[in-house]
TORLUMDO-868435 format. One record per residue: x, z, y of N, C-alpha, C, O in turn; residue in one letter. Coordinates in pm, whole numbers, plus 50000, padded with zeros to 5 digits. Atoms other than C-alpha are relative to their C-alpha. Example, Ala and Ser with C-alpha at 12.3 -4.5 7.8 and 13.67 -1.06 7.14 Angstrom:
BEGIN
500895000049881512305078049550500905000050120501945006650118A499184999449881513675071449894499235007350109499745009050220S
//
This chain:
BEGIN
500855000049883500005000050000500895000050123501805008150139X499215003949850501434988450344499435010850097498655006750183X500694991049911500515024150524501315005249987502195006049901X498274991249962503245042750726499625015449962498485019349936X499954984450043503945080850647498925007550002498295013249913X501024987649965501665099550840498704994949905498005002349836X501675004150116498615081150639500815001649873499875003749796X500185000550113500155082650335500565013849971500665015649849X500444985050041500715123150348499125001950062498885013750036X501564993450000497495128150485499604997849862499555008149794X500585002050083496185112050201500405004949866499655006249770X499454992350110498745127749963498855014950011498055019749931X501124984349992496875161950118498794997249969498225003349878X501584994250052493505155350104499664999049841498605003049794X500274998450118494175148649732500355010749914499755015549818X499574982850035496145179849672498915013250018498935023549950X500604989649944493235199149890498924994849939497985001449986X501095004650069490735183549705499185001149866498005001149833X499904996350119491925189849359500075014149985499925018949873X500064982449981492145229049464498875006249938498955017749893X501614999549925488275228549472499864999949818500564992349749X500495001950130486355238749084498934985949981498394980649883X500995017550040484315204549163500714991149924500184982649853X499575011650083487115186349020500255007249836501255006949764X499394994450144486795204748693500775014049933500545021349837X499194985449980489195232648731499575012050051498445013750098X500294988249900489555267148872500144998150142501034990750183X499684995649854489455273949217501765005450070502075016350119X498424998949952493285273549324500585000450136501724997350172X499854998049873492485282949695499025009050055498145007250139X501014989649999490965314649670500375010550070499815020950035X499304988249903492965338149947500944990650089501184978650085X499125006349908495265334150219501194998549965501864994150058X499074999350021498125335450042500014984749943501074978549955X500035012250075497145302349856500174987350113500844977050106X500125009249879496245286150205501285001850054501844991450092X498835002049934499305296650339501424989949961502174983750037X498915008150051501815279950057499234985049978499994975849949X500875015149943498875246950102500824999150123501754991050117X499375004449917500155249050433501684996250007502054985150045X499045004050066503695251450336500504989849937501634985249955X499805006650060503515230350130500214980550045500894970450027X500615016649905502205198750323500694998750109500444990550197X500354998349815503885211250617499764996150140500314989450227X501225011049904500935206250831500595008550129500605020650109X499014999249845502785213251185499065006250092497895002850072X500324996149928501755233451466498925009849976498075011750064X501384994750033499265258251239501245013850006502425013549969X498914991750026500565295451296499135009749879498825003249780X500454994250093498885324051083498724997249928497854994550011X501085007850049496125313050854498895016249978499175027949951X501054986549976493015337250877498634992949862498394982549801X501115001750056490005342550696499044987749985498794980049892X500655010349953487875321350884500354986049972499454978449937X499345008950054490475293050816499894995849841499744984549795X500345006450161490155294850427498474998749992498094991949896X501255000750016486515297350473499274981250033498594973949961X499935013649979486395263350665500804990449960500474979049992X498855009250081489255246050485499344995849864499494984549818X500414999350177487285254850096498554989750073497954981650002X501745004949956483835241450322500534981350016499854973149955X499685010449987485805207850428500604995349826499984987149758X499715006950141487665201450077498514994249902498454986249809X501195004250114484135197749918499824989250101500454979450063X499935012949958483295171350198500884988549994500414977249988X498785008350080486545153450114499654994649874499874983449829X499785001650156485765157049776498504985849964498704975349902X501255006449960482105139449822500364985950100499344980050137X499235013349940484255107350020500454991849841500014981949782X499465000150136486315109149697499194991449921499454979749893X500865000150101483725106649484498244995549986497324997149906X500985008450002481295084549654499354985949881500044976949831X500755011650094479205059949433500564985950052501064977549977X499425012249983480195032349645500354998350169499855007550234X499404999049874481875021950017499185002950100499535010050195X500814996149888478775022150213499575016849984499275020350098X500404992150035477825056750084501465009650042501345019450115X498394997249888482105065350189499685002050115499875012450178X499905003549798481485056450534499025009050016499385018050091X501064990249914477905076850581500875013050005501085018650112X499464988649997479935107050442501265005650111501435016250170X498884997849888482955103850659499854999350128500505006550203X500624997649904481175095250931499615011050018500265016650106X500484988250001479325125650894501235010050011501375017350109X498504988349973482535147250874500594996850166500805005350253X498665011649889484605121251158498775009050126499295015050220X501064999449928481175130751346500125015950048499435018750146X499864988649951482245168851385501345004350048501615014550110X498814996449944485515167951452500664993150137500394981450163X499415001349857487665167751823500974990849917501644995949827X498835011149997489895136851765500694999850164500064997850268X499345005049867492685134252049501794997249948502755005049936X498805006550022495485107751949500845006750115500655009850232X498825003449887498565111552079501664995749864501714994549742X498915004750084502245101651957500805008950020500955013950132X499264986550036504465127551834501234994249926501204982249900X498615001650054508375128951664500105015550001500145023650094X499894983550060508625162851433500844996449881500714986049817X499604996450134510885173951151500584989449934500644990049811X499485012649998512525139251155499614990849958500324982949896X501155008950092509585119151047500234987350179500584992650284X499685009849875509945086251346498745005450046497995014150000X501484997049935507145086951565498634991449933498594979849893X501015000150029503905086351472498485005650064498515013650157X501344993849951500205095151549499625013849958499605015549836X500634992050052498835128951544498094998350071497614995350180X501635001549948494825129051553499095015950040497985015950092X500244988649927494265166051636500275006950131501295001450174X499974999549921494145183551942501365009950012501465018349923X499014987750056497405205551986499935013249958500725019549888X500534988450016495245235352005499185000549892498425010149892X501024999950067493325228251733500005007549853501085009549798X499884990850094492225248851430500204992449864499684981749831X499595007550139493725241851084499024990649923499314980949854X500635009550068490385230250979499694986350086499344976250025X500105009449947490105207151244501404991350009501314979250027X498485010150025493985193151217499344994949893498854983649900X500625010550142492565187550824499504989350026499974978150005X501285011849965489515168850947500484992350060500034981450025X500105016749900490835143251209501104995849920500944983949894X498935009050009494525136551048499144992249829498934980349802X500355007350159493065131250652498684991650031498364982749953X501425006150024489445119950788500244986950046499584977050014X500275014749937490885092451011501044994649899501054982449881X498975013050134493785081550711499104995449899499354984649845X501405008450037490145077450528499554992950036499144984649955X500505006849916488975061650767500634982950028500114972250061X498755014049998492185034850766499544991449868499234979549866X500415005250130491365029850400499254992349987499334980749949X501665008850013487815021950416500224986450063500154975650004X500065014749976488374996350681501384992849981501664984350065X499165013050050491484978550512499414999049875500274998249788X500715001950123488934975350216500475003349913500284995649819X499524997350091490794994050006499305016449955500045025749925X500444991150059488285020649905499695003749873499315014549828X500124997850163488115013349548501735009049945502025012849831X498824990950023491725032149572499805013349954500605020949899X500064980249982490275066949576499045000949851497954995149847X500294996450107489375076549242500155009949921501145017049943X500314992750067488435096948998501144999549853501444988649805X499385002150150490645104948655499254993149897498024992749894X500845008450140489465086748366500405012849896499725012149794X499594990650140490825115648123498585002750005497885000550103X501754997450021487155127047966500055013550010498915018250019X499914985849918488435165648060500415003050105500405014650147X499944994149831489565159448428499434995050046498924984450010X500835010649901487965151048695500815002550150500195004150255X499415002649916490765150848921500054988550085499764977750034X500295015249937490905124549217501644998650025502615005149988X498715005749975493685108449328499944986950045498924980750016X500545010849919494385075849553501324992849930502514995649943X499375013950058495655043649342501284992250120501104984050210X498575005749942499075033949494500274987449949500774979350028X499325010150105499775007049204499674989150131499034991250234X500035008449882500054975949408498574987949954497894981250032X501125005650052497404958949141498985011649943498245012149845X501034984450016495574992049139499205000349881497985001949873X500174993850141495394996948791500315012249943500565011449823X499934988049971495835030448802498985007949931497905005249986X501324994150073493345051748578500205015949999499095021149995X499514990250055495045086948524500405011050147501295007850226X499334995949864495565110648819501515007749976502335011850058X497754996350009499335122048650500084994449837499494999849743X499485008150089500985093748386500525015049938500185016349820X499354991450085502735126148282499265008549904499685011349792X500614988250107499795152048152499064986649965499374977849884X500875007650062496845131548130499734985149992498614980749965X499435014750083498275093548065500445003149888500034998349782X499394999550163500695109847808498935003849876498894998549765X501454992750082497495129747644499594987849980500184982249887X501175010750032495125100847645500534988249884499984985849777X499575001150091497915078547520500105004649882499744996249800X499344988050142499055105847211498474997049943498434993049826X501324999250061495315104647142499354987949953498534989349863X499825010850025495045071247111500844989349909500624977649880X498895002850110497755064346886500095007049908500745003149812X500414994450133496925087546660498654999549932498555003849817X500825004550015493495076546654500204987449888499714986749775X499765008650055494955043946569500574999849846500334992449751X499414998550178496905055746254499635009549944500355016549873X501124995950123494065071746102499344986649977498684990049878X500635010950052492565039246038500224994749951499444985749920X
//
């Protein structure tokens, strides 16, 4: 995919913050501040200082709207949802140079609260997606026990598995031993 940095770790995050969430199957893996804090860490989403209550409360409330983009039926049904999100959040571009990344766009306001950095930088690298027609990228695992998402990189986006390592190698192994029982 021909997308510069900042879109393609937003979009790394909203799939990391997405997969946190028991909708995709799993436990809940963002259940205190200590979890939100090494999320933040982790991504490091710039200019956020102590993460509060209120913050994981609206962060766990946005990952399910993420997750519902994700895991739309089809592009027009994408767009109402993100709209609907894009539709609450303070967007104010500007161009920034941090942490030695070149310059780039940030879509939050400098003052703005962690859940609102979330919402404008990942809602508008959604937003890029949709209209370079590449929304059939954002997908769902095919394993028949995850339901992890994850956004198709392959360049012929054949891509089925949200990690070649657990559940490609699994599905494979299962599949090949399928085969030589027969």
């Amino acid at each position: 995919m021909p997308f510069g940095h900042d879109m393609v770790h937003s979009l790394a995050t909203a799939v990391d913050l997405v997969n946190t969430s028991p909708s995709t199957g799993g436990r809940d893996t963002l259940t205190g501040l200590r979890e939100l804090g090494d999320f933040v860490a982790r991504w490091k989403i710039s200019g956020v200082g102590e993460v509060s209550a209120a913050d994981l409360g609206e962060v766990c409330a946005l990952r399910e709207a993420f997750h519902k983009v994700f895991t739309a039926p089809d592009q027009p049904t994408a767009v109402v949802r993100l709209n609907s999100l894009l539709s609450r959040t303070r967007i104010t571009p500007r161009l920034t140079e941090h942490d030695g990344h070149p310059l780039h766009v940030h879509y939050f306001a400098p003052d703005a609260s962690l859940h609102d950095h979330l919402a404008a930088d990942i809602g508008v690298a959604l937003a890029h997606l949709l209209v370079e027609n590449e929304w059939e990228r954002l997908r769902t695992c095919s394993a028949p026990d995850c339901e992890h998402v994850f956004v198709d990189e392959s360049r012929n986006r054949s891509r089925v598995y949200c990690d070649s390592r657990t559940c490609g190698n699994r599905m494979h192994v299962a599949a090949y031993r399928a085969r030589r029982r027969v």
